[in-house]
C-alpha positions in Angstrom: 47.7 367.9 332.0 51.0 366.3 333.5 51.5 362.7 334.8 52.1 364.0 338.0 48.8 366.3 338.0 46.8 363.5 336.9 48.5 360.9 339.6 47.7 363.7 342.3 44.1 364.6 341.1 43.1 360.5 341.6 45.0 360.1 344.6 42.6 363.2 346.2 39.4 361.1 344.0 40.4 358.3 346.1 41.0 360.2 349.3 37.6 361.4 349.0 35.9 358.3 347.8 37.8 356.8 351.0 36.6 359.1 353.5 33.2 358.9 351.9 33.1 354.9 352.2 34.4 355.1 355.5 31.7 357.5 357.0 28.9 355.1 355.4 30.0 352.3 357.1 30.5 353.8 360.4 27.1 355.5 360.3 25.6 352.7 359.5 24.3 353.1 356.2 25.1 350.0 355.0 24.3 347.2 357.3 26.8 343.5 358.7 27.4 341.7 355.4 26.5 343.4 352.5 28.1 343.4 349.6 30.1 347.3 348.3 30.2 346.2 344.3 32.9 348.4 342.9 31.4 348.9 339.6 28.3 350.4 341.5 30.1 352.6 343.5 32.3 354.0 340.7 28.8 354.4 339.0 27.5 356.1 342.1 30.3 358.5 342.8 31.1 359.2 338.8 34.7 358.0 339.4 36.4 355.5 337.7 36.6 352.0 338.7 40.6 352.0 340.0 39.8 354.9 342.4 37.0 352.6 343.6 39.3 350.0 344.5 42.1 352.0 345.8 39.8 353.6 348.2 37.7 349.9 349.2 41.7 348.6 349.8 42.2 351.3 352.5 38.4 350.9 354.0 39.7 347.2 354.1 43.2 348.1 355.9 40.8 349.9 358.4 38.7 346.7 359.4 36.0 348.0 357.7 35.2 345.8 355.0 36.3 342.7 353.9 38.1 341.5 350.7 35.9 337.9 349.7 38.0 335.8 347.3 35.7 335.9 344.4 33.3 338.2 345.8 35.0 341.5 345.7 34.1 343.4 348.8 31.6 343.6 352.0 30.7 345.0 355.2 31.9 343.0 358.0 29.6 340.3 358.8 28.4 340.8 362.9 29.9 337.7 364.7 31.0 337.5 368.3 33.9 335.4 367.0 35.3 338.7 365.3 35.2 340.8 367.9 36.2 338.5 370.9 39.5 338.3 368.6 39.5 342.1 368.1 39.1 342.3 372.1 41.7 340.1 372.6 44.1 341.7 370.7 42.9 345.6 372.2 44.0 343.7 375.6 47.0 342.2 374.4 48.5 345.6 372.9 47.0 348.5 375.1 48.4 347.8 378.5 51.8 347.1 377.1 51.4 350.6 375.5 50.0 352.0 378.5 52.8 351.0 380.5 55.3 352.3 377.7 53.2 355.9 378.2 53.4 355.8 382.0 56.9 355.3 381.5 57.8 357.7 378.7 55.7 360.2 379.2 55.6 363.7 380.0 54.9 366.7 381.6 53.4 367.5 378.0 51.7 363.8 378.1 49.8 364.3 381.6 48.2 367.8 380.9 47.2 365.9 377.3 45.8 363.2 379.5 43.8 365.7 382.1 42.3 367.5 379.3 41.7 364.3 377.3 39.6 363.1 380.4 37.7 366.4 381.2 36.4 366.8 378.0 35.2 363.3 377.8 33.5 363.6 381.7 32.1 366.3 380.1 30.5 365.4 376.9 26.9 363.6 377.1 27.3 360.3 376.3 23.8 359.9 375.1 21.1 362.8 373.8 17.0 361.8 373.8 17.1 362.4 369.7 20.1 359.6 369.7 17.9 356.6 372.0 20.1 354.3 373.6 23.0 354.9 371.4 25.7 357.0 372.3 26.7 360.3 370.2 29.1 361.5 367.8 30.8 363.6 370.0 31.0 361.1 372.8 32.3 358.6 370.4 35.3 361.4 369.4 36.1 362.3 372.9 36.5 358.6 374.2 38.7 357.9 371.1 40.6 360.9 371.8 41.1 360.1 375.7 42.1 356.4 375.1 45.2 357.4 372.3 46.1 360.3 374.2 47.0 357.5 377.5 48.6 355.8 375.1 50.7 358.9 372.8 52.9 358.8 375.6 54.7 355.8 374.0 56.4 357.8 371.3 55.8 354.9 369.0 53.7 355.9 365.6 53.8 352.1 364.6 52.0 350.9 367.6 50.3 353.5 367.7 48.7 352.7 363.9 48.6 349.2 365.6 45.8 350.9 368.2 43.9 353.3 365.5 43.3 349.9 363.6 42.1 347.9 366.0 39.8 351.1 367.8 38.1 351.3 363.9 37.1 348.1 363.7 35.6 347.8 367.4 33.8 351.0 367.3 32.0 349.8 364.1 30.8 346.7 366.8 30.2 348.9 369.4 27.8 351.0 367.2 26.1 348.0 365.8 25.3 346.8 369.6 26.2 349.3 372.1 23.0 350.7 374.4 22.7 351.9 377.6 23.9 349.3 380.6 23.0 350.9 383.4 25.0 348.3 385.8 27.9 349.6 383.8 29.9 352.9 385.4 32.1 354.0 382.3 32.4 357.2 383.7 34.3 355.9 387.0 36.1 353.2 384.7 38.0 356.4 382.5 38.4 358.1 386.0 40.5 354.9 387.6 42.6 355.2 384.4 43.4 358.5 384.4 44.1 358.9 387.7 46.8 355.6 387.3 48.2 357.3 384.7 48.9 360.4 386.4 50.3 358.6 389.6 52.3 356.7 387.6 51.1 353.4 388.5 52.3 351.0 385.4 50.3 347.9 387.2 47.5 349.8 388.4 46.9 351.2 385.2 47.6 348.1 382.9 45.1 346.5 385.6 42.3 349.0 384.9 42.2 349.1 381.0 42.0 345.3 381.0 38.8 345.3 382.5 37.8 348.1 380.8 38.2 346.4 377.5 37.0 343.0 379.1 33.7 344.6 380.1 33.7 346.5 376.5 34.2 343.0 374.7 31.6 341.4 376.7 29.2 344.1 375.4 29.4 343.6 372.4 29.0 339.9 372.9 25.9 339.8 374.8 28.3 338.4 377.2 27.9 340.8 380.0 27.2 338.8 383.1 27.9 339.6 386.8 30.2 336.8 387.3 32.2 337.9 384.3 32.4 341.8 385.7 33.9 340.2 389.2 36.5 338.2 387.5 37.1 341.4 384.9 
């Protein structure tokens, strides 16, 4: 076998350890905290210890582990700290983006948008097997509506910048999201994608904020009245 088949048959190892790793997390099979021991992994999968790594790197890069000095790698542990700075930063970026979209984008962009949001109205958010928690393909289609205001920026950096910082909030908002019946999500993507449309930069900017600000206090346990208002 050549170097280059061998270098191409680990990179797919890794790709698939990755993926594997990634999926786990997300669906909760390993809970906030606990430790993923390479050795026991590579042990687990058959692989060899360097895919193992090369793939926990990338689950790392995704904010879904962390590398411990010392302590090779773990879950996340669940603190409101963490994701009141993820939260922060979603508000920072996204409105500047959404205003970039609404500025840049186009015909192309708004029919993206329109059937971004109509398949998300459309999609049950929850299903009696899934309890309080919402389901996969709720969970795809409001990831798919939020980029596709955003794709409109014609940036791919920034738009990395967003898929990063969506991972690692949707593994919080799986961990603690349930129902909140004071909470109209449905009428919340509706404001947004109607600003978008009408190309209303501040109107638009205005509604994601308190989108994410409602989101973030969620996931907090910080979801007072008071706090919606000022949202």
């Amino acid at each position: 076998m050549t170097r280059t088949a061998q270098t191409g048959g680990k990179q797919m190892l890794t790709e698939q350890i990755y993926a594997q790793l990634r999926d786990a997390i997300m669906r909760g099979n390993y809970a906030p905290g606990d430790a993923l021991k390479p050795q026991d992994l590579a042990k687990e999968q058959g692989v060899s210890l360097a895919v193992v790594r090369e793939a926990l790197v990338r689950v790392v890069g995704d904010g879904l582990a962390d590398r411990l000095p010392n302590r090779g790698f773990a879950v996340p542990e669940f603190c409101d700290r963490r994701w009141q700075e993820i939260a922060e930063a979603r508000r920072t970026i996204e409105p500047v983006l959404l205003r970039m979209s609404i500025e840049r984008g186009d015909v192309e962009w708004e029919a993206r948008v329109r059937a971004a949001h109509h398949r998300l109205a459309r999609t049950p958010a929850f299903v009696p097997e899934d309890g309080e928690y919402y389901t996969e393909a709720w969970s795809e289609a409001h990831r798919v509506f939020h980029r596709t205001l955003l794709e409109g920026c014609g940036n791919p950096v920034l738009l990395e910048t967003f898929d990063r910082m969506w991972t690692a909030s949707e593994l919080a908002r799986r961990w603690s999201t349930h129902r909140n019946p004071g909470r109209d999500g449905a009428d919340e993507h509706r404001r947004l994608e109607e600003a978008a449309l009408a190309r209303d930069a501040d109107a638009a900017a205005e509604a994601l904020t308190r989108h994410l600000t409602l989101t973030a206090a969620a996931l907090t346990g910080d979801a007072r009245p008071e706090l919606a208002k000022e949202a």
